[in-house]
C-alpha positions in Angstrom: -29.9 219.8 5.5 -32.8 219.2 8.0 -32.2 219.1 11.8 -33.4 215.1 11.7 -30.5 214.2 9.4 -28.1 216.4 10.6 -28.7 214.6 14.5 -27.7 211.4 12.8 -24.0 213.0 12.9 -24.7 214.3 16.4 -23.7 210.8 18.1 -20.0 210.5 16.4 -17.9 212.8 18.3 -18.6 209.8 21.9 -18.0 207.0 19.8 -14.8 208.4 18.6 -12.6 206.8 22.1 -14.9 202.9 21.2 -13.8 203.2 17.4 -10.4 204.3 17.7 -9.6 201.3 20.4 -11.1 199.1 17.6 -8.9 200.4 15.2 -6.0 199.9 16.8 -7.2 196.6 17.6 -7.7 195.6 14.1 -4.5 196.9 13.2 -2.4 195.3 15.7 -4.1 192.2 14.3 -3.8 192.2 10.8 -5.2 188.8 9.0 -4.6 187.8 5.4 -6.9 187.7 2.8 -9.2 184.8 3.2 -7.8 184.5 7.2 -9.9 187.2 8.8 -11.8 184.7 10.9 -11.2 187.0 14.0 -11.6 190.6 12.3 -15.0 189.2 10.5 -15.8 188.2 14.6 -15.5 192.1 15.7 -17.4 192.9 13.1 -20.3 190.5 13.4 -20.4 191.1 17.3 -20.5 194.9 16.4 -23.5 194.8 14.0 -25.2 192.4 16.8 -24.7 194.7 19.1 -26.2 197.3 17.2 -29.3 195.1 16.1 -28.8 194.1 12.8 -29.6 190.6 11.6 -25.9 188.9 11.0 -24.6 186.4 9.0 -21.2 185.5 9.1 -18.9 183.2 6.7 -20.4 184.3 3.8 -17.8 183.5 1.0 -15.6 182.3 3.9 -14.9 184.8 6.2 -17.4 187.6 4.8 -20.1 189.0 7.0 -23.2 190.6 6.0 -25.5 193.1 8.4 -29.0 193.4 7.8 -31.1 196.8 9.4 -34.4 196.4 8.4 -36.6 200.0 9.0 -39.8 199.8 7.6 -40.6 200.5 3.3 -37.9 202.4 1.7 -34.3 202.0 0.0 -32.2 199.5 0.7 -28.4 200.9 0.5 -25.3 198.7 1.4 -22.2 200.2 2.8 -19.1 197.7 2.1 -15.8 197.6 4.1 -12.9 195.4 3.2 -10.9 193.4 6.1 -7.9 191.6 4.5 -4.3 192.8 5.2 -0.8 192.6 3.3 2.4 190.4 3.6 4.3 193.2 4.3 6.7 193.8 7.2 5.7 197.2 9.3 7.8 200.0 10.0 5.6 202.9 10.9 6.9 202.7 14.5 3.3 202.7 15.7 2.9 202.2 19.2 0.0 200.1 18.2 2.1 198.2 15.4 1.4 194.8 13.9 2.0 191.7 16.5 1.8 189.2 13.5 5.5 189.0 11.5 5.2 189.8 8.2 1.8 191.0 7.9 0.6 194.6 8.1 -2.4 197.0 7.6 -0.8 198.5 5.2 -3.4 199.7 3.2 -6.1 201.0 5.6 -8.7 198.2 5.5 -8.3 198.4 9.4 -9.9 202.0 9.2 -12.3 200.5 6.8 -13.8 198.7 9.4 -13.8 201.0 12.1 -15.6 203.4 9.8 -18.4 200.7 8.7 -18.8 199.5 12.3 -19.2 203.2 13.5 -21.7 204.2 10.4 -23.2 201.0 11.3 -23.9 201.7 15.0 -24.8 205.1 14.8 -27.8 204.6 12.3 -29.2 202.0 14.0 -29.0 204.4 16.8 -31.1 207.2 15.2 -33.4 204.9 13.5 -36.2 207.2 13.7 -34.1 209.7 11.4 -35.1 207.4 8.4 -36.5 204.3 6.6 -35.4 201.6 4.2 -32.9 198.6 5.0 -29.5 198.8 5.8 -27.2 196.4 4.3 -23.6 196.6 5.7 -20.8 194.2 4.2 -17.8 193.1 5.7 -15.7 191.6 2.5 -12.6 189.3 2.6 -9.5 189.7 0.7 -9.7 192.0 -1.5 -6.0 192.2 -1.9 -5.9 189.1 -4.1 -9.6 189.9 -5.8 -11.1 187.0 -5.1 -13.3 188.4 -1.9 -16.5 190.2 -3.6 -16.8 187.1 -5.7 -16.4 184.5 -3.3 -19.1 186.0 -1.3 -21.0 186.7 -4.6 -20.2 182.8 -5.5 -21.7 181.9 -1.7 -25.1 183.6 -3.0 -25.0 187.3 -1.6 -27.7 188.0 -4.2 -29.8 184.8 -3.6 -29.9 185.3 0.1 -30.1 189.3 0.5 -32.3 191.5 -0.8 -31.0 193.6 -4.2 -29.7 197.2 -3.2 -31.1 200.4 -4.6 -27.3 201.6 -4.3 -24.0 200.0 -3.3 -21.4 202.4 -1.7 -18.0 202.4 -0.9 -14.8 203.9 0.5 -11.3 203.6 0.5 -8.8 205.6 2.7 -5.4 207.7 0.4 -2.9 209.6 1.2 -4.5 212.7 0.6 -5.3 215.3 3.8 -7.2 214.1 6.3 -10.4 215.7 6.4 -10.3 216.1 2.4 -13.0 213.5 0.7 -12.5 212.7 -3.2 -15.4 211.9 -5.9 -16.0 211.4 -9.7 -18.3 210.5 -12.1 -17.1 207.3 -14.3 -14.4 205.0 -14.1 -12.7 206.0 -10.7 -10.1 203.3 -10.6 -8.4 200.7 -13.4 -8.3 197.1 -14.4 -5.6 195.3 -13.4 -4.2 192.3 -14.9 -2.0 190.4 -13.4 0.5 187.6 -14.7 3.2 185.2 -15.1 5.3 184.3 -17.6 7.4 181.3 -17.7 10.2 181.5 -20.9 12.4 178.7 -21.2 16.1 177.9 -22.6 18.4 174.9 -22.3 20.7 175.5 -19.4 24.7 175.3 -19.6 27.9 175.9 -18.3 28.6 179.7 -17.5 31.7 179.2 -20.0 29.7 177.6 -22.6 27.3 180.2 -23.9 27.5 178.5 -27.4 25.9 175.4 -25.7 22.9 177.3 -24.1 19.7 179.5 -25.1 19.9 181.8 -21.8 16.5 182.2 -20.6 18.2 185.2 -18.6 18.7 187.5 -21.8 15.8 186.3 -23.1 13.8 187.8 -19.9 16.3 190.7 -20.1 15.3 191.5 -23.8 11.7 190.9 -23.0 11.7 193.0 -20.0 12.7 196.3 -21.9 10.7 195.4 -24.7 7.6 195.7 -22.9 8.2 199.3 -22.0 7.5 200.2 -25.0 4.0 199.0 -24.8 2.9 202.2 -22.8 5.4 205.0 -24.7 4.9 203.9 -28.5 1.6 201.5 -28.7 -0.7 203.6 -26.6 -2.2 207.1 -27.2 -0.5 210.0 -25.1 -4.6 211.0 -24.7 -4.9 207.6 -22.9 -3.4 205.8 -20.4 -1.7 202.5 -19.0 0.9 201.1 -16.7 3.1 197.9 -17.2 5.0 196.8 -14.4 7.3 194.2 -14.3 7.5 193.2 -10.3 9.3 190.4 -10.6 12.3 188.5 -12.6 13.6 185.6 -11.4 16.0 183.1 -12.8 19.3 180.7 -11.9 20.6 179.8 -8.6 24.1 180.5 -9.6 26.6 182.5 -11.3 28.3 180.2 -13.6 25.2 178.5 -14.3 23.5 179.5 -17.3 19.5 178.0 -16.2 16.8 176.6 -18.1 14.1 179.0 -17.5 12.9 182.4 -16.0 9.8 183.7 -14.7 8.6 187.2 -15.0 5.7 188.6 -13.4 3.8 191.6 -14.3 0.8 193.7 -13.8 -1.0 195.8 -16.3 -3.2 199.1 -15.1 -6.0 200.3 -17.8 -8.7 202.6 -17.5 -10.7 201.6 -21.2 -11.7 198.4 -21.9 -10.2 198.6 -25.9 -7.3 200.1 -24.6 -6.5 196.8 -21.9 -7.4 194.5 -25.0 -4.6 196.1 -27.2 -2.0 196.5 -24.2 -2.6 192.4 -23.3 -2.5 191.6 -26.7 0.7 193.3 -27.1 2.2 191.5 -24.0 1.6 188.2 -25.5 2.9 189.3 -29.2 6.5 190.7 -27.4 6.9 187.6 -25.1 6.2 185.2 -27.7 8.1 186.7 -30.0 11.5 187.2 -28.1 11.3 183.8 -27.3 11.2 182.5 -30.9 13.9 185.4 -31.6 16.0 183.8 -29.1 15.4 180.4 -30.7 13.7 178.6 -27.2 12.5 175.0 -27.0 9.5 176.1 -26.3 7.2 178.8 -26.5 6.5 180.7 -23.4 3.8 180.1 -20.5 1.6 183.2 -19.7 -0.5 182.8 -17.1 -3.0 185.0 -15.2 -2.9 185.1 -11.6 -5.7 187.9 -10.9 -7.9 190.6 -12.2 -9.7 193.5 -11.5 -12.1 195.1 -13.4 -12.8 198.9 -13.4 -14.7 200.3 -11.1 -17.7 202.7 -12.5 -19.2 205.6 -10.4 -22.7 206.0 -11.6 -22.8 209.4 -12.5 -26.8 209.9 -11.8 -25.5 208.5 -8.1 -21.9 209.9 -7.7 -23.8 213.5 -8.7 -26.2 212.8 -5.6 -23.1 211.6 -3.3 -21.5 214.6 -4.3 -24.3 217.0 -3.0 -25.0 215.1 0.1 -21.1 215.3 0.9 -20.8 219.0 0.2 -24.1 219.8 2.5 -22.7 218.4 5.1 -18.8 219.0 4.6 -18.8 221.8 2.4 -17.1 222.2 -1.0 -13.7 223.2 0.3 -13.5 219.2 1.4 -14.7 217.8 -0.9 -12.8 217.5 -4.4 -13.5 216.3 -7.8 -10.2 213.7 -8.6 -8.7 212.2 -11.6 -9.3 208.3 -12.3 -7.2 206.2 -9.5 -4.5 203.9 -11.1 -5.1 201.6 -8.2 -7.8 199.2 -8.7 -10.4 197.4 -6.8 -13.0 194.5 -6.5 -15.8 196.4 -5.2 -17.1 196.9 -8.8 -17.7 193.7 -8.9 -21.1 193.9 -6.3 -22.7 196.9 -8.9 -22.0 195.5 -12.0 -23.1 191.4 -11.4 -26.0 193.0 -9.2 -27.4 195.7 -11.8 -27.1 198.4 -9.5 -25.5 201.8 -9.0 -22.8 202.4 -7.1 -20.6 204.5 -5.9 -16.4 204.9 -4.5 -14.8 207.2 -3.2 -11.8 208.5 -1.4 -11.3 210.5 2.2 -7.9 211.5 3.0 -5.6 210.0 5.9 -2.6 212.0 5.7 -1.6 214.6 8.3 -2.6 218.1 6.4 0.6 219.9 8.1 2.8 217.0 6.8 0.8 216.7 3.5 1.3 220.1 3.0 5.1 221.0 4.2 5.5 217.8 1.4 4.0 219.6 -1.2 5.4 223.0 -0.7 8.6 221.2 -1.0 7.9 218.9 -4.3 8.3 216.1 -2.2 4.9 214.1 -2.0 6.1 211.2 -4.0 8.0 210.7 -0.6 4.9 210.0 1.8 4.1 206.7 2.3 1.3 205.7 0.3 -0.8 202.5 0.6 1.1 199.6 0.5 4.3 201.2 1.8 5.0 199.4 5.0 5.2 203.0 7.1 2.0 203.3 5.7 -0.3 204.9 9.0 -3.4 207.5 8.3 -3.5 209.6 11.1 -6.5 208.7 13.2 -8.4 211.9 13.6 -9.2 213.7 11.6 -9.8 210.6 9.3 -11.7 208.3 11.5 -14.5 210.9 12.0 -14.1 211.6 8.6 -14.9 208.3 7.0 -18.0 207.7 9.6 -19.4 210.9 8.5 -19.1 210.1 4.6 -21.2 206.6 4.9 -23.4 208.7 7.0 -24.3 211.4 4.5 -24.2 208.4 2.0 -26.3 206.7 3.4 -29.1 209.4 4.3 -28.9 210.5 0.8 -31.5 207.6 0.2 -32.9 206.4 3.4 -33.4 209.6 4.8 -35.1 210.5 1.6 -37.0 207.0 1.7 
């Protein structure tokens, strides 16, 4: 790596106090997707700060960063702002303030690390040429934020990326940063599914059609979706999050509602799982002898998310320069799934995801010594909490080498 690129990194290590109060700032503040009005403000004042042309409110609450640096590539770096409905308990002295709603799956890091990459290559723009694009995205937690912003004309009003790139914080060590080639996380379907029966008395079975076994039945049915319709050599998920039905107990009611979400890594395989969902729920209703047949309705989706390999291969190098190989680590496709796919695939352009690791490496590994690293909290979990160094540093550094893999080159 040449001295020029490699004093591009030089500059981290005194930002680390300014992005780690921002951090904590973010996280204490956690907005919902579609809410982030004052999260999408940091940011914007950030990327002002740092001399980029800013645009706020693009599909809402997005904001979009422009560094332009003479001819070259232009490269956009994307963080996602939205937080969960979930109720913290990490005991975090820098916990949520907002009932009910958490950071629980790093999207406050996300922005730290965009807003520190952001800042220091503006910083050091005599280390390279080409435009820097840098995208704060709403609510991508209900997969409606890249295409809302998408929808507001991101591709009308900015220029076209030579690469998109992107990053999402695990529970894997801190200081550890994951790649592929290919699909590197699933489709996700999401539903629900409204089966209905003629309610009764709790004494009169005879008189009903209990939407309750009905559900029941169908529940268990579709676990056999995964373990008899779908090759051992492939892979799915069907989870069934929700069943709800009745008020109470000698009340036999007229309908339940099921909701479920469906995880695929191959485009015939989520065709054949879908189709099967519809086949069982339609046909334990008629088994069951309903009024009607059932309502199946999709509430999101995400499609799969593709690392060009032709990029991922020059991501890969670039990381392992600057890291070396015993960070970085080649991973199997992530059963969690994402909407950044969405800016590559409308937009024609490669791009590339990948992982850095936020768990404690002492706890990470005392957890895996002891077969016990199903119990850390992974994203979502509401003690969710990647310890701040080494993995703020970390993620900065990874747009960074990203990043210079084409402008620096440009």
């Amino acid at each position: 790596m040449s001295h020029e690129t490699e004093s591009i990194y030089g500059g981290v290590e005194a930002m680390l106090d300014d992005l780690e109060a921002l951090y904590k700032d973010v996280h204490r503040h956690p907005e919902l997707s579609m809410q982030e009005t004052r999260t999408a403000a940091l940011a914007a004042e950030r990327l002002r700060a740092a001399g980029f042309e800013v645009t706020p409110g693009v599909g809402k609450t997005g904001v979009v960063g422009l560094l332009r640096n003479g001819d070259g590539p232009t490269v956009m770096l994307r963080a996602d702002m939205d937080a969960l409905p979930v109720s913290e308990q990490s005991g975090l002295d820098y916990a949520s303030t907002t009932d009910g709603v958490m950071h629980a799956c790093g999207h406050d890091m996300h922005v730290a690390w965009l807003a520190g990459a952001a800042a220091r290559l503006a910083a050091a723009r005599d280390q390279w040429q080409g435009t820097l694009m840098a995208v704060f995205q709403p609510a991508e937690e209900t997969a409606e934020g890249a295409q809302a912003m998408i929808d507001d004309g991101l591709f009308d009003r900015f220029p076209k990326p030579d690469v998109v790139l992107g990053q999402h914080v695990m529970p894997a060590p801190a200081g550890s940063i994951g790649t592929r080639s290919g699909v590197i996380t699933s489709a996700a379907d999401s539903f629900e599914i409204r089966m209905f029966g003629r309610g009764a008395h709790g004494s009169m079975p005879e008189a009903s059609v209990d939407p309750v076994v009905m559900a029941a039945a169908t529940v268990l049915r579709l676990q056999t979706i995964v373990s008899r319709e779908v090759a051992p050599a492939q892979s799915a998920v069907v989870t069934v999050g929700a069943l709800q039905a009745g008020t109470k107990e000698n009340v036999i009611p007229d309908e339940a509602v099921i909701k479920l979400n469906v995880r695929t890594f191959d485009e015939d395989v989520r065709t054949h799982v879908l189709d099967a969902i519809r086949r069982i729920v339609e046909a334990e209703a008629q088994a069951s002898g309903a009024p009607g047949p059932p309502e199946i309705t999709a509430l999101d989706h995400y499609q799969l998310v593709r690392n060009d390999p032709g990029a991922a291969t020059r991501i890969r190098t670039a990381f392992r320069a600057h890291f070396g190989d015993d960070r970085v680590v080649d991973i199997p496709p992530i059963s969690a799934s994402e909407d950044f796919g969405s800016f590559g695939s409308e937009w024609h352009a490669p791009s590339v995801f990948w992982t850095v690791g936020g768990t404690d490496p002492d706890t990470y590994r005392r957890a895996r010594d002891a077969g016990r690293l199903a119990e850390l909290p992974t994203n979502h979990n509401p003690r969710f909490a990647p310890v701040i160094h080494p993995t703020l540093e970390t993620g900065v550094a990874t747009l960074l080498a990203a990043a210079c893999a084409w402008l620096a080159a440009g």
